[in-house]
VOBA-1610 file (N, C-alpha, C; in pm, whole numbers, padded with zeros to 5 digits, always signed):
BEGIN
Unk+02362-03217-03265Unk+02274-03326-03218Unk+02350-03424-03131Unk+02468-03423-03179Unk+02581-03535-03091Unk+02543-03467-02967Unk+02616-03339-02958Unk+02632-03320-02824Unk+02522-03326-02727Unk+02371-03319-02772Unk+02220-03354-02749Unk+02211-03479-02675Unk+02292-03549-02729Unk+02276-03714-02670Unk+02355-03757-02611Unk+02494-03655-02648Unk+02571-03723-02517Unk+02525-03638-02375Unk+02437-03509-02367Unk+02351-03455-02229Unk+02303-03551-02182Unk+02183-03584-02298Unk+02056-03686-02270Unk+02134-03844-02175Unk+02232-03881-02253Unk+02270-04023-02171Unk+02336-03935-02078Unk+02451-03873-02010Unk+02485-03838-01881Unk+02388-03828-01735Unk+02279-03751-01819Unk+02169-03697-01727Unk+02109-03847-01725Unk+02055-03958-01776Unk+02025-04046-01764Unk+02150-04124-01610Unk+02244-04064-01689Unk+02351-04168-01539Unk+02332-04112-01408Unk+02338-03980-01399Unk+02336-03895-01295Unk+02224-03924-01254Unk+02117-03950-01291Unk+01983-03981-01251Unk+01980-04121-01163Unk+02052-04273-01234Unk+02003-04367-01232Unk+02149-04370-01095Unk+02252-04324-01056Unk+02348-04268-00945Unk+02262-04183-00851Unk+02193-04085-00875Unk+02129-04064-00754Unk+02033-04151-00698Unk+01966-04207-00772Unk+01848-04313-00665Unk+01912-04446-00607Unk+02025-04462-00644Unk+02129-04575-00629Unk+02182-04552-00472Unk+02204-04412-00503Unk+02231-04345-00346Unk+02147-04347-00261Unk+01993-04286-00330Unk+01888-04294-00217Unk+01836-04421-00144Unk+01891-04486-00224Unk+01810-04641-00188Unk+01947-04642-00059Unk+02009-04653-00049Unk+02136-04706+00016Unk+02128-04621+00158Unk+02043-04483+00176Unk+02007-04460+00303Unk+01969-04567+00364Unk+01951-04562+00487Unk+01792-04605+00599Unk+01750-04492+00587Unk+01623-04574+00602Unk+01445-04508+00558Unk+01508-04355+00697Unk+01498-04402+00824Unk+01481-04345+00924Unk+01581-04177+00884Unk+01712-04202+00844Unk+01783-04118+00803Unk+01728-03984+00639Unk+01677-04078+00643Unk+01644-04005+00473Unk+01503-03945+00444Unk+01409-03991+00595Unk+01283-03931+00632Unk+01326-03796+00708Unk+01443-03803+00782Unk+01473-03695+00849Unk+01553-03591+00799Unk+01587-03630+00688Unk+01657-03516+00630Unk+01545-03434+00511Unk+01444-03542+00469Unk+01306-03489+00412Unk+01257-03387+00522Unk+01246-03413+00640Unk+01170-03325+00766Unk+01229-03217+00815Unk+01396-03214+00783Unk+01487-03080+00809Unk+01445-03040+00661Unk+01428-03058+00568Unk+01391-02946+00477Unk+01274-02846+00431Unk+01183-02968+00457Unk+01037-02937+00532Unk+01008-02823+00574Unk+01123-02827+00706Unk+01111-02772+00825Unk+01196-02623+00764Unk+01257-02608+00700Unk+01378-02492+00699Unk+01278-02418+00560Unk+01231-02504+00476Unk+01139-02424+00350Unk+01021-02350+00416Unk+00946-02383+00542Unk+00797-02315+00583Unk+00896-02249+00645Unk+01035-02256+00755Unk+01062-02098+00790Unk+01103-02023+00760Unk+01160-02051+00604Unk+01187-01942+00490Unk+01059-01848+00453Unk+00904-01917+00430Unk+00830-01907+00379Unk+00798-01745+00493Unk+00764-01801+00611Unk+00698-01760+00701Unk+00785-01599+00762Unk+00927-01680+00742Unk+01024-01572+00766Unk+00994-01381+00652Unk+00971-01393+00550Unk+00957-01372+00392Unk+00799-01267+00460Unk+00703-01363+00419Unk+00562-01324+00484Unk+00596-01222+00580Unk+00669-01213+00679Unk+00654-01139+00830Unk+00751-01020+00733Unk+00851-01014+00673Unk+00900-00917+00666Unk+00819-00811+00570Unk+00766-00871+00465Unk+00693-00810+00419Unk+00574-00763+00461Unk+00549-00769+00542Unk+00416-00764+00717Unk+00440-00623+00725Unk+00613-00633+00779Unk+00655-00563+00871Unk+00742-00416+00796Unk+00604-00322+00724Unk+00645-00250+00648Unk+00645-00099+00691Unk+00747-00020+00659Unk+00758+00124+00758Unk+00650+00179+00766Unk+00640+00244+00883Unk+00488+00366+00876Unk+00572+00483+00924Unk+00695+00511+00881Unk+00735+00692+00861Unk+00695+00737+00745Unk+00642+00869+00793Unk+00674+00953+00688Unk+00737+01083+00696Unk+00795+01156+00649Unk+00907+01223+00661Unk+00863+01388+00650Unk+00813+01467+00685Unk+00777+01598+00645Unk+00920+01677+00600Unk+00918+01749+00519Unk+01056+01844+00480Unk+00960+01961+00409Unk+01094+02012+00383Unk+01037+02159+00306Unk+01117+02257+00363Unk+01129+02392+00275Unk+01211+02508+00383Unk+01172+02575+00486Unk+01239+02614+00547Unk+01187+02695+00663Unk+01109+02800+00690Unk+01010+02787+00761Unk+00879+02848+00726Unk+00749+02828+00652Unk+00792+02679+00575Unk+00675+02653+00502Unk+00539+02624+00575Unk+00566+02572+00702Unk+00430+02540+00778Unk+00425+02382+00803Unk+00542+02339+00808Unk+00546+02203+00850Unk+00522+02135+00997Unk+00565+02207+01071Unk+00544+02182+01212Unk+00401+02215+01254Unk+00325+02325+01210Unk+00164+02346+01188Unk+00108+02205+01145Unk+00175+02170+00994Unk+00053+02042+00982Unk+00064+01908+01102Unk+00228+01907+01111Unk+00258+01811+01228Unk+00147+01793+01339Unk+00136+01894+01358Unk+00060+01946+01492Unk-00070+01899+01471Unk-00134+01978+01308Unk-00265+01942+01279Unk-00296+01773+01302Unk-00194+01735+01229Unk-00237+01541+01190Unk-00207+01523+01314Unk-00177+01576+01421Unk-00140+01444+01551Unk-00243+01486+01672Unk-00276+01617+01691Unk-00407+01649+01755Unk-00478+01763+01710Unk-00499+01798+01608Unk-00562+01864+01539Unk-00607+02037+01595Unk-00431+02059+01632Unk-00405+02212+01667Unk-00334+02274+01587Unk-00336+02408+01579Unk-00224+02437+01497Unk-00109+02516+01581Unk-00129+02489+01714Unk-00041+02539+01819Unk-00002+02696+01748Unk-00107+02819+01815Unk-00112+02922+01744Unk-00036+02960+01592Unk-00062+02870+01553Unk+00007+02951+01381Unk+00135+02872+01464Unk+00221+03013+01363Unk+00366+03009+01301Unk+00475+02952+01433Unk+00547+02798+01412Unk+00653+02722+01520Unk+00783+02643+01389Unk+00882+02741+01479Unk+00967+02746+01411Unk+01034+02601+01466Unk+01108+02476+01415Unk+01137+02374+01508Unk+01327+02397+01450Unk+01370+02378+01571Unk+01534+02304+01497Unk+01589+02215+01519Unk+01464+02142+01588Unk+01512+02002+01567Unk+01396+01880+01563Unk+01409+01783+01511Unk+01340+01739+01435Unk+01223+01715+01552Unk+01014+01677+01515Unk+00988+01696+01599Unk+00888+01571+01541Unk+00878+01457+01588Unk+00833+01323+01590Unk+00748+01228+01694Unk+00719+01153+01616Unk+00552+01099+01716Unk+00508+00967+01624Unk+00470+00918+01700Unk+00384+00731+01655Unk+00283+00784+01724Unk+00130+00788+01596Unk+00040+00808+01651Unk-00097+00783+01597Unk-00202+00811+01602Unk-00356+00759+01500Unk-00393+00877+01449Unk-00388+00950+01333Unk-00410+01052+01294Unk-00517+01084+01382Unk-00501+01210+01380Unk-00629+01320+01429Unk-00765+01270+01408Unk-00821+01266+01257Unk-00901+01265+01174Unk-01006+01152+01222Unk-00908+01027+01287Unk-00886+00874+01322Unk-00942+00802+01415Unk-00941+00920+01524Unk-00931+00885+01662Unk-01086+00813+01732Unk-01188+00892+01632Unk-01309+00822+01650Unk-01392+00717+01590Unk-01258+00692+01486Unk-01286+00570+01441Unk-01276+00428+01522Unk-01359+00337+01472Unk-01316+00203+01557Unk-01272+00136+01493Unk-01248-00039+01565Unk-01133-00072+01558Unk-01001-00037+01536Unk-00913-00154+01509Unk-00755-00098+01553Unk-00728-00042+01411Unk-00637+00073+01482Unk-00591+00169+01323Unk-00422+00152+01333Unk-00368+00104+01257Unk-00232+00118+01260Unk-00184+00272+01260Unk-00065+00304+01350Unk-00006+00442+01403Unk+00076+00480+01308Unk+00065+00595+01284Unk+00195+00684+01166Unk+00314+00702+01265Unk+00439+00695+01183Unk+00559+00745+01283Unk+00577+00871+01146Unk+00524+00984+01246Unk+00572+01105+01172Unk+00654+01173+01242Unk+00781+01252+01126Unk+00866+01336+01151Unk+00909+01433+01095Unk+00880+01524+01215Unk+00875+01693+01130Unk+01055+01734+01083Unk+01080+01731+00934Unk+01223+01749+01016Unk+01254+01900+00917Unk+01382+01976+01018Unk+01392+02090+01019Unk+01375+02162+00852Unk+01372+02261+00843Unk+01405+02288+00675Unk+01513+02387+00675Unk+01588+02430+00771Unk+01686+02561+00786Unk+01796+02435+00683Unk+01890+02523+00638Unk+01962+02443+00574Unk+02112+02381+00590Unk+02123+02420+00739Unk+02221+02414+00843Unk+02186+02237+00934Unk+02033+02257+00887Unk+01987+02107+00964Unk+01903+02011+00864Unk+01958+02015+00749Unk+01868+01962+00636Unk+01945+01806+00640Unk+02101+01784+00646Unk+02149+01653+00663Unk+02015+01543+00754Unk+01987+01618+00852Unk+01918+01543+00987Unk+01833+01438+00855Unk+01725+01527+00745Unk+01634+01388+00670Unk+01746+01279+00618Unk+01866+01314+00617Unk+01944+01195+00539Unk+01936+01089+00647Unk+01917+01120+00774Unk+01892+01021+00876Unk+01771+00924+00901Unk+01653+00997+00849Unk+01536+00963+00839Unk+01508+00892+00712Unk+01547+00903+00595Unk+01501+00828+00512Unk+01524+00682+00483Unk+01614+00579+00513Unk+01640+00495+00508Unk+01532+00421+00566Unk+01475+00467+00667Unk+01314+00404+00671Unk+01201+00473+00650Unk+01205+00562+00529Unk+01071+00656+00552Unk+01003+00570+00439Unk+00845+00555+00408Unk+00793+00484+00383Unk+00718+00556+00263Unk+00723+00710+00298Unk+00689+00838+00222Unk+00747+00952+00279Unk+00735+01048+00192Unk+00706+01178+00216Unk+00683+01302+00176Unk+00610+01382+00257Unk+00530+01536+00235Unk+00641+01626+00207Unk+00679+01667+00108Unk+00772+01807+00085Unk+00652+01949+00072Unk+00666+02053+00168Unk+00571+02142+00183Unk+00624+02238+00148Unk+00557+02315+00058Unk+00576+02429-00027Unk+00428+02526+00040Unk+00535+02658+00086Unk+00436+02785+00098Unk+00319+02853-00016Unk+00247+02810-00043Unk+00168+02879-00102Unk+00140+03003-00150Unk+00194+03122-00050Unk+00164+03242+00043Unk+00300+03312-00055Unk+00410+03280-00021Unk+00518+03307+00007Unk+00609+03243-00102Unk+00519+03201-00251Unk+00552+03106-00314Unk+00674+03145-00390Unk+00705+03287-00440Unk+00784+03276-00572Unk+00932+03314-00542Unk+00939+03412-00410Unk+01056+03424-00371Unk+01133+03303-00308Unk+01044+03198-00276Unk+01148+03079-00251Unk+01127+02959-00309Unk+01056+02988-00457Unk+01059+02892-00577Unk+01229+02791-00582Unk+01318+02875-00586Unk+01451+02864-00621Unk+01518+02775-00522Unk+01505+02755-00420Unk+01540+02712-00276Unk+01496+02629-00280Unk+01350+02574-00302Unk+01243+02514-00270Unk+01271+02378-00326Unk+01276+02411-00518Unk+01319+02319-00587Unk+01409+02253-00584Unk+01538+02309-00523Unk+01656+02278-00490Unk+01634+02142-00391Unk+01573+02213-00306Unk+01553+02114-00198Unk+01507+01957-00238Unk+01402+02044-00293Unk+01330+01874-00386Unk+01420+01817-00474Unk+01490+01861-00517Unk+01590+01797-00635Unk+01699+01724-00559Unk+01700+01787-00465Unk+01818+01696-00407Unk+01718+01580-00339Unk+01645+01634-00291Unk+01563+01482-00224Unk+01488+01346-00317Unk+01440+01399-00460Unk+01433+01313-00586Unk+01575+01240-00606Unk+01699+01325-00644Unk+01765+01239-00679Unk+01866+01108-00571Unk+01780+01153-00404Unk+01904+01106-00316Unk+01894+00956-00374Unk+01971+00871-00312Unk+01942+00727-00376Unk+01900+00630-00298Unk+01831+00685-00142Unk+01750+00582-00091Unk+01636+00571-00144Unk+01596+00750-00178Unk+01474+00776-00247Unk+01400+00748-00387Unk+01527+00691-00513Unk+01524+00666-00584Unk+01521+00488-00631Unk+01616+00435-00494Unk+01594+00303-00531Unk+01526+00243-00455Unk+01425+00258-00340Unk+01320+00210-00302Unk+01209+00319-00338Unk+01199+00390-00481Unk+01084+00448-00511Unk+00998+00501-00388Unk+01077+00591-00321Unk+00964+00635-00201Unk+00899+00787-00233Unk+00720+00717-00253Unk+00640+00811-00315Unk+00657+01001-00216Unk+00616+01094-00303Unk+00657+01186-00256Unk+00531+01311-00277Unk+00476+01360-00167Unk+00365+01437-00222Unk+00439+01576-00208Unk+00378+01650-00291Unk+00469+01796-00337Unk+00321+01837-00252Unk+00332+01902-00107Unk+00213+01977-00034Unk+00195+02163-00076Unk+00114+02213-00099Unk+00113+02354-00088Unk-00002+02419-00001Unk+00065+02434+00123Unk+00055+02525+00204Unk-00030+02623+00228Unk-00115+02673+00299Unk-00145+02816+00324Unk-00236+02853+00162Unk-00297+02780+00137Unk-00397+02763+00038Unk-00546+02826+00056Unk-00552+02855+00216Unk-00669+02900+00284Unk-00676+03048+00235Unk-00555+03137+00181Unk-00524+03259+00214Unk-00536+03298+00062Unk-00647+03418+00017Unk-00651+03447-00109Unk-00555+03467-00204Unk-00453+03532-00164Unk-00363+03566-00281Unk-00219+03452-00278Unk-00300+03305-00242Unk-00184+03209-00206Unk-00204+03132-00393Unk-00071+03065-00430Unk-00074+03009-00593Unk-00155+02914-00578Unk-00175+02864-00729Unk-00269+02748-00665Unk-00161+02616-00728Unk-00209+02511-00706Unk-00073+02382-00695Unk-00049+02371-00848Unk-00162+02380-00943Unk-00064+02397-01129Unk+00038+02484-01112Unk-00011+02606-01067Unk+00119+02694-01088Unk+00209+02679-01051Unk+00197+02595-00905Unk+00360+02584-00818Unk+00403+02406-00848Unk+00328+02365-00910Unk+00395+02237-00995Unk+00490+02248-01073Unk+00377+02358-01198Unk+00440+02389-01301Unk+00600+02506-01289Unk+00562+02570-01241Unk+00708+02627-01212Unk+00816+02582-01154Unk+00760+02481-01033Unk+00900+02391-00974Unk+00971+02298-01095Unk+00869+02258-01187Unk+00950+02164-01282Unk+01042+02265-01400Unk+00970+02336-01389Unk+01109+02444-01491Unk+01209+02470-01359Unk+01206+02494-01257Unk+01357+02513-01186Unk+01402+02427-01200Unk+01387+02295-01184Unk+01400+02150-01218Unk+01491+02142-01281Unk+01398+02185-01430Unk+01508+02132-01554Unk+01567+02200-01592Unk+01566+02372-01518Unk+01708+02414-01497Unk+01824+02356-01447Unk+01784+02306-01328Unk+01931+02233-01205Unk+01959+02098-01329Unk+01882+02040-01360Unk+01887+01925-01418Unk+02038+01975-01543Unk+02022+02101-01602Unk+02104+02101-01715Unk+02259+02142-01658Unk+02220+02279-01533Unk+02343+02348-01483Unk+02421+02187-01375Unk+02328+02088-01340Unk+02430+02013-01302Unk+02477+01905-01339Unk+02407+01878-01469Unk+02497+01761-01555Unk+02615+01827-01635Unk+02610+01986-01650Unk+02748+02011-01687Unk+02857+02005-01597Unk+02815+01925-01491Unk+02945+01929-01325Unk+02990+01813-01333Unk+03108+01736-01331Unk+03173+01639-01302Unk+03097+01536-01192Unk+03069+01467-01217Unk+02976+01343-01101Unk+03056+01367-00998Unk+03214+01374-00996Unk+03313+01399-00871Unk+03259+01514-00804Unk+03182+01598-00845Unk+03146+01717-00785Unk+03085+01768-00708Unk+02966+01634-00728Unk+02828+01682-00671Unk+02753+01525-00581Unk+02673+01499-00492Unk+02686+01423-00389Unk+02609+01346-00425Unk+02500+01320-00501Unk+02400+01244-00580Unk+02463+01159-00672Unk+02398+01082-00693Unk+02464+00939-00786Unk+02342+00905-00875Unk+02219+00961-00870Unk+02122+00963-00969Unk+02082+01084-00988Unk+02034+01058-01112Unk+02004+01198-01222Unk+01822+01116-01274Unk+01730+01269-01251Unk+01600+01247-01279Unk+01522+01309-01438Unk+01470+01235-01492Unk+01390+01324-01605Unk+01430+01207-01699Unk+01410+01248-01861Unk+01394+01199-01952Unk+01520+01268-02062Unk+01638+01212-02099Unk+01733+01287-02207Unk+01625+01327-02300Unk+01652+01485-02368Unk+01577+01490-02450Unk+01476+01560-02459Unk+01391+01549-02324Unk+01231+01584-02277Unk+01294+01694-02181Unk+01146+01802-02161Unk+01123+01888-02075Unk+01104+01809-01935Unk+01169+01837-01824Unk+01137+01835-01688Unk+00997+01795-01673Unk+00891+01666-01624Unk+00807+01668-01538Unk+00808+01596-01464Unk+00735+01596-01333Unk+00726+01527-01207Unk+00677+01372-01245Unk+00618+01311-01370Unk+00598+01231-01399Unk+00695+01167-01478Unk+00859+01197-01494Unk+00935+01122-01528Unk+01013+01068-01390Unk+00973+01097-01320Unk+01040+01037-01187Unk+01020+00910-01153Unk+01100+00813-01106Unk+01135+00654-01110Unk+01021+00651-00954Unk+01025+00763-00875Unk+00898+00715-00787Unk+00777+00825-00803Unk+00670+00801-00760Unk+00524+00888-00749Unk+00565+01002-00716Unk+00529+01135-00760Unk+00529+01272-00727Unk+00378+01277-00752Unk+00335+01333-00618Unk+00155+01394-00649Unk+00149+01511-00587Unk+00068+01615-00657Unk+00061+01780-00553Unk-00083+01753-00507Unk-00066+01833-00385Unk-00180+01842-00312Unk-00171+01997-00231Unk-00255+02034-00176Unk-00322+02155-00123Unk-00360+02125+00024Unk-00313+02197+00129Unk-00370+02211+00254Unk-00395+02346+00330Unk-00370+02348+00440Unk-00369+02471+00501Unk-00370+02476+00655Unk-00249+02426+00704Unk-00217+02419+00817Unk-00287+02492+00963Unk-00375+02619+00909Unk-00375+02666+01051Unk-00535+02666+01044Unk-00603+02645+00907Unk-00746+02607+00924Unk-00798+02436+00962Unk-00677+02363+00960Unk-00683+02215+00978Unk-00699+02172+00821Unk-00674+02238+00710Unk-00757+02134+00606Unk-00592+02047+00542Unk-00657+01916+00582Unk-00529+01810+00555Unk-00600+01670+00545Unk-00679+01694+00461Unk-00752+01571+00427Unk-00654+01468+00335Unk-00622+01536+00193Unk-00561+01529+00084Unk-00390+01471+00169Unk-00328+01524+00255Unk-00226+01494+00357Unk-00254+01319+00380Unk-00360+01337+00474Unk-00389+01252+00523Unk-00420+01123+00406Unk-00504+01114+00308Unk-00525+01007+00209Unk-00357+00989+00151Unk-00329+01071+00151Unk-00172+01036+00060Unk-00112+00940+00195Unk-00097+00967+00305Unk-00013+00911+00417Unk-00093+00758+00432Unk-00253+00744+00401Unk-00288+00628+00440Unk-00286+00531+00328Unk-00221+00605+00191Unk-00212+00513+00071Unk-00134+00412+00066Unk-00036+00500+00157Unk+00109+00389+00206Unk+00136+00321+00292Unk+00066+00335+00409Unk+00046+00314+00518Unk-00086+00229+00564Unk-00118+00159+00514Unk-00263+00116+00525Unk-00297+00135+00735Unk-00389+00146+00736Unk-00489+00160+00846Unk-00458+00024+00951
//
């Protein structure tokens, strides 16, 4: 309690010393240093406001090679599929009003989309892109699903755990592909099986020395089975089909983040 009262009287001095001071300005001086603070708090305020304004519209397409990424590219930006199958090797990008968009009115804010390669010789290139990607589409073949299950997941695992992706939670839609085509999986199955490769990699690489391996975060739950819903950002699957145009499901995921 002592020490209670000896606060209480200090703070009483310090108090009855500062207005001792204030009085001892001129008015003129001590109005103007009220008006530089004024002045420096609304352009903090305003500063703050604009940045948060001023929020990315990339989104990042990946996936392996061949999945049909450069098809949907094509689809969402003029709604071709530039005959089927375009192989890109290097990344292939555009600021633009979706397809879907174009006959809409008023002003629509522009996507900056980028197709980037999936060969694995040019997979570094997304480490370039993500630091401002805002989202992104990882596209999985449908068609072509089980022989590059293994690859596929890989890919995603490394892109879950990178750590731009992890510490600005940048949502991630798991796309499947070529959905138009009868004997293509349907997205439970290729959910469900990517998360068992998953929590395979998940076990074979926490037995590796952190010195080992290039990631600095680790995804899932100690304990628990692998799912896309223990992930620190959004994983959602969706279904398209690049060369019939259907990229609706594409498109709502890109404008969730991206407002219009």
């Amino acid at each position: 309690m002592e020490n209670l009262e000896d606060l209480k009287i200090l703070a009483e001095q310090w108090s009855h010393q500062g207005i001792e001071y204030l009085q001892k300005i001129p008015p003129t001086q001590l109005y103007a240093a009220i008006g530089v603070l004024l002045f420096t708090t609304i352009l903090l305020f305003l500063s703050v406001r604009l940045v948060r304004r001023t929020k990315s519209n990339t989104v990042l397409l990946s996936g392996l090679s061949g999945s049909g990424k450069t098809v949907l590219f094509y689809q969402l930006r003029d709604g071709s599929s530039h005959q089927g199958t375009v192989t890109s090797m290097e990344p292939n990008e555009g600021t633009f009003v979706l397809h879907s968009e174009n006959t809409k009115k008023g002003k629509i804010k522009p996507v900056h989309l980028v197709d980037v390669p999936g060969h694995s010789r040019l997979r570094p290139k997304l480490e370039e892109f993500l630091p401002q990607a805002a989202a992104i589409v990882f596209v999985v073949d449908a068609l072509e699903f089980l022989p590059n299950c293994r690859a596929a997941s890989e890919y995603l695992y490394d892109i879950l755990t990178n750590a731009n992706v992890v510490k600005k939670k940048i949502p991630v839609l798991l796309c499947c592909n070529k959905t138009d085509k009868l004997t293509a999986h349907t997205k439970e199955f290729i959910r469900k099986q990517m998360e068992k490769e998953i929590e395979k990699l998940r076990a074979s690489r926490s037995a590796v020395s952190t010195a080992d391996i290039a990631n600095d975060f680790t995804i899932g739950i100690e304990g628990e089975v692998f799912s896309f819903s223990h992930c620190s950002n959004k994983v959602t699957v969706a279904e398209a089909s690049g060369l019939t145009g259907e990229t609706v499901q594409i498109e709502d995921f890109i404008r969730e983040y991206i407002k219009p």
